[in-house]
PAMI-595054 format. One record per atom (N, C-alpha, C): x, y, z; residue in three letters; atom name; residue number from 1. Coordinates in nm, 2 decimals. Example, Ala and Ser with C-alpha at 12.3 -4.5 7.8 and 13.67 -1.06 7.14 Angstrom:
<pts>
x,y,z,residuo,atomo,num
1.32,-0.57,0.78,ALA,N,1
1.23,-0.45,0.78,ALA,CA,1
1.32,-0.33,0.78,ALA,C,1
1.28,-0.22,0.71,SER,N,2
1.37,-0.11,0.71,SER,CA,2
1.29,0.00,0.79,SER,C,2
</pts>
This chain:
<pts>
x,y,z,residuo,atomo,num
0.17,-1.36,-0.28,UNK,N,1
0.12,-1.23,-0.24,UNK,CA,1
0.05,-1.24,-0.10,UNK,C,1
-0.05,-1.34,-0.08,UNK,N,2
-0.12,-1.37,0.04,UNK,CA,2
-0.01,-1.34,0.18,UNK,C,2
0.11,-1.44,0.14,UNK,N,3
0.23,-1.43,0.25,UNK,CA,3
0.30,-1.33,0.25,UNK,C,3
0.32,-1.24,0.20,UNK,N,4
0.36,-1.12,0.19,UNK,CA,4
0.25,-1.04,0.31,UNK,C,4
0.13,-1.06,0.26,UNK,N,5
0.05,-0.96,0.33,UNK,CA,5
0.07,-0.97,0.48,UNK,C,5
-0.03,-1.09,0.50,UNK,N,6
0.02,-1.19,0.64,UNK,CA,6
0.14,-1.12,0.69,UNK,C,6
0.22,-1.14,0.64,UNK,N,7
0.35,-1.10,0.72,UNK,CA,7
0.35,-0.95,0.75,UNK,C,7
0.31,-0.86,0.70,UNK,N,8
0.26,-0.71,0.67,UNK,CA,8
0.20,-0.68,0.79,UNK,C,8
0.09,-0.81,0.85,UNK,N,9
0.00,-0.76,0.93,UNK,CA,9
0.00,-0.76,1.04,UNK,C,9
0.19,-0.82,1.07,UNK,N,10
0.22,-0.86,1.20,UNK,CA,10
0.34,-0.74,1.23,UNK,C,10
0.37,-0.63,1.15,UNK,N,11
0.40,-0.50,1.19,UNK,CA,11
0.33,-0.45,1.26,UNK,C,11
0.38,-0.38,1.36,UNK,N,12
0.27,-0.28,1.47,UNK,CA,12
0.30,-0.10,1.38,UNK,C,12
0.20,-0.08,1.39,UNK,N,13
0.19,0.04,1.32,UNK,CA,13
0.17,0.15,1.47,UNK,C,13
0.27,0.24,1.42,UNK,N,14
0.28,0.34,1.58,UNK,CA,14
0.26,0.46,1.51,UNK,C,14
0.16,0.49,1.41,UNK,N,15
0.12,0.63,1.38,UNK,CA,15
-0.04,0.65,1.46,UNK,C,15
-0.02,0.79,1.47,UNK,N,16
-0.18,0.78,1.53,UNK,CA,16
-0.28,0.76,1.44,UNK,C,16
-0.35,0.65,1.57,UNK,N,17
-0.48,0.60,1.45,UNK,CA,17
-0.58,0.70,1.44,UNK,C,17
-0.59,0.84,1.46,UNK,N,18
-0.67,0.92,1.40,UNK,CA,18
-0.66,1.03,1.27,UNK,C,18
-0.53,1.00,1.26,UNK,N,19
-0.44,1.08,1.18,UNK,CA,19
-0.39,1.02,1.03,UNK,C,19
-0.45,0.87,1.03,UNK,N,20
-0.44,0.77,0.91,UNK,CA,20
-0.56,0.74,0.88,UNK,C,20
-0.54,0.75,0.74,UNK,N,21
-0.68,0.66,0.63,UNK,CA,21
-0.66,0.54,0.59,UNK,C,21
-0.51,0.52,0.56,UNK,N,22
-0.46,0.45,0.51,UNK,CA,22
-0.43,0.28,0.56,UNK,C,22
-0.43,0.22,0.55,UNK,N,23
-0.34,0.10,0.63,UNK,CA,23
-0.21,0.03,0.60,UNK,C,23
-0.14,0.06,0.70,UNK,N,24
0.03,0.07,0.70,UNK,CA,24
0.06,-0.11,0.60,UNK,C,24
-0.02,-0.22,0.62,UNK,N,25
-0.02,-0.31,0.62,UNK,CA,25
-0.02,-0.34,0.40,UNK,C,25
-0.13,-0.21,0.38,UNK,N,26
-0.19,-0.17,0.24,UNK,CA,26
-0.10,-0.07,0.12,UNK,C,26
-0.01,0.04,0.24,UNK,N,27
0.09,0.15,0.19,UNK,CA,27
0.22,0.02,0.20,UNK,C,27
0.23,-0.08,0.27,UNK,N,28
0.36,-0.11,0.26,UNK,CA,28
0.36,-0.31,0.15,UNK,C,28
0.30,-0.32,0.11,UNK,N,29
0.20,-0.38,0.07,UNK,CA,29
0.24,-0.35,-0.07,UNK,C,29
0.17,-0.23,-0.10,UNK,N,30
0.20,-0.17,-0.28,UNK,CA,30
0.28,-0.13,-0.28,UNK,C,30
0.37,-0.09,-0.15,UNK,N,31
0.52,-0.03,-0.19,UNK,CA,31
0.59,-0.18,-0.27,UNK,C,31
0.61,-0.28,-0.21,UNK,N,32
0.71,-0.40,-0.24,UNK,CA,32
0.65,-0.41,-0.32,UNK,C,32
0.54,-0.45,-0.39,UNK,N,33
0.52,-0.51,-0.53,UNK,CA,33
0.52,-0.38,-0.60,UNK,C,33
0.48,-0.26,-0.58,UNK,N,34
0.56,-0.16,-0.71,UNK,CA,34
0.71,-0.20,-0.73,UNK,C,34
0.76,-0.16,-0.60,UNK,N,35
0.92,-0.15,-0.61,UNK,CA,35
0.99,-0.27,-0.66,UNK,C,35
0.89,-0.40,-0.69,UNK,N,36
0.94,-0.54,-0.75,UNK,CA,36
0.87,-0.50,-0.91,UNK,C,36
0.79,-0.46,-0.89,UNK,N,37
0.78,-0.41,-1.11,UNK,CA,37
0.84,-0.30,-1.12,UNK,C,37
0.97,-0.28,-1.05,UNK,N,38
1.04,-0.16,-1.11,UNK,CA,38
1.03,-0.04,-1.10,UNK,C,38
0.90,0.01,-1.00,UNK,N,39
0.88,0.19,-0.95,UNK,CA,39
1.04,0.20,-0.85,UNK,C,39
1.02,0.32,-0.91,UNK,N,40
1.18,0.35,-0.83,UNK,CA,40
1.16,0.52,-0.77,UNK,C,40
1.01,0.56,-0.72,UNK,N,41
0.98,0.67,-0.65,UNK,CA,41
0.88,0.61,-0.57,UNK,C,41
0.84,0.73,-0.48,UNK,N,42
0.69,0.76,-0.48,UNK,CA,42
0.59,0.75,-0.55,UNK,C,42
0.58,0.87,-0.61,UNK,N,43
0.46,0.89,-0.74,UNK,CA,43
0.47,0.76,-0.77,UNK,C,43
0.55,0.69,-0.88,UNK,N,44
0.54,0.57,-0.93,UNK,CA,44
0.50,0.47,-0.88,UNK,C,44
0.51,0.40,-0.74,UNK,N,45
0.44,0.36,-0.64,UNK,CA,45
0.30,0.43,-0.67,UNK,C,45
0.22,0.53,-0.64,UNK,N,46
0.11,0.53,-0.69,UNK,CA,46
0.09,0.50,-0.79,UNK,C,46
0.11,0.57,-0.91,UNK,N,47
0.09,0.59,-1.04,UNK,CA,47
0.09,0.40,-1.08,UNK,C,47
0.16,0.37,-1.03,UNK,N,48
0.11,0.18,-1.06,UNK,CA,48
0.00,0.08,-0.96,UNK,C,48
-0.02,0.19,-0.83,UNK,N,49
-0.14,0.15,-0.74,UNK,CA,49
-0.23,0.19,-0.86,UNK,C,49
-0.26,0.26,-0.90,UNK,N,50
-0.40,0.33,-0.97,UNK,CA,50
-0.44,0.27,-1.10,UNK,C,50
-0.31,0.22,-1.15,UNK,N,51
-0.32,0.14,-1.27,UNK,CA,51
-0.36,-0.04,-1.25,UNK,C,51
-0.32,-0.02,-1.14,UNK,N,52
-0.35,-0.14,-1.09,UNK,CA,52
-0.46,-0.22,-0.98,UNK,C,52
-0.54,-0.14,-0.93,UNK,N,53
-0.63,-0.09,-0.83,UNK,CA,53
-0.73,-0.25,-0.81,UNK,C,53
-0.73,-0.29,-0.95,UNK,N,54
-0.85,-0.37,-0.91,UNK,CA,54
-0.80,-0.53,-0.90,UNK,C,54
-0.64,-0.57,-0.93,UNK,N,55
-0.57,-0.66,-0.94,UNK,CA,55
-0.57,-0.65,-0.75,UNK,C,55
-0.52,-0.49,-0.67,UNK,N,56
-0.47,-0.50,-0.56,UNK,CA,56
-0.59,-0.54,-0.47,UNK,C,56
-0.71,-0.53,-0.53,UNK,N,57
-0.84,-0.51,-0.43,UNK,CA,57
-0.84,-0.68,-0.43,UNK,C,57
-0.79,-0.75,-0.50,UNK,N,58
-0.80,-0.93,-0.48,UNK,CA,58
-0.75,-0.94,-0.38,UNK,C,58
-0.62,-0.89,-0.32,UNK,N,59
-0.59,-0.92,-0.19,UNK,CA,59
-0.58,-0.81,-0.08,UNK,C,59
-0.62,-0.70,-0.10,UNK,N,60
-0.61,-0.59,0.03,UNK,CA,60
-0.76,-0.49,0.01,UNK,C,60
-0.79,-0.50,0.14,UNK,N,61
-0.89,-0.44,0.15,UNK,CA,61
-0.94,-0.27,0.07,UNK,C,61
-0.84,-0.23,0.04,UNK,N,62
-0.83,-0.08,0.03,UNK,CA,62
-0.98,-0.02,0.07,UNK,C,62
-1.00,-0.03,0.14,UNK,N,63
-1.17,0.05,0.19,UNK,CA,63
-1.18,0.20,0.16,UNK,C,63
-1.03,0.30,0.16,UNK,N,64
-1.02,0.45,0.11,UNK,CA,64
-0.97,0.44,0.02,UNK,C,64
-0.98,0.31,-0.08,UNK,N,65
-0.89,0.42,-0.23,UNK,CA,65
-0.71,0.36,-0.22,UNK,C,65
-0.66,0.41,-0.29,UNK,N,66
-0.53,0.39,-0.33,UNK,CA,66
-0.48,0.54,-0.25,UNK,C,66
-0.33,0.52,-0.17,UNK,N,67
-0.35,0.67,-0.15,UNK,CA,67
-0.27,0.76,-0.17,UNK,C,67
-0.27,0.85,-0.17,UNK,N,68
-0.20,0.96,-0.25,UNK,CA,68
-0.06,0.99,-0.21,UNK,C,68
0.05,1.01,-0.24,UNK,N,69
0.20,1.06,-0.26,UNK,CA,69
0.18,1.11,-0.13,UNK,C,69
0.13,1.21,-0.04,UNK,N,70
0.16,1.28,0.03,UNK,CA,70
0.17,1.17,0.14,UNK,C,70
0.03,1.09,0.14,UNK,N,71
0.03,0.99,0.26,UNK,CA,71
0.14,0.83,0.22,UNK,C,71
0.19,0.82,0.15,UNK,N,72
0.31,0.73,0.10,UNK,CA,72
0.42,0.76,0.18,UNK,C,72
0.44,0.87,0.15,UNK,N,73
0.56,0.94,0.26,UNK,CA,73
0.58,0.91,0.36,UNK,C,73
</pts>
């Protein structure tokens, strides 16, 4: 998981950084490990961030929370 992230954190993120809570590094992060236990949406990607929140806070900062469907997108 550690090498996963790492590698995560050498993406350049080209959203405006006033217009994000999130970190690109954090949304893409719980995307692969949902989408490796089998989430096969969005929601589900959350819905297994939330269930899983305190497994993900061992390795990713989440400073705002897990984040919601809309900002997934």
């Amino acid at each position: 998981m550690r090498y996963i992230i790492k590698q995560l954190w050498e993406i350049k993120d080209i959203r405006q950084p006033l217009k994000t809570k999130h970190a690109l590094e954090e949304i893409l992060a719980i995307s692969i490990v949902a989408m490796l236990c089998g989430a096969d949406s969005i929601s589900k990607i959350v819905q297994f961030a939330k269930l899983r929140e305190r497994w993900l806070k061992k390795y990713l900062p989440l400073a705002n929370g897990i984040a919601q469907v809309e900002s997934m997108k």
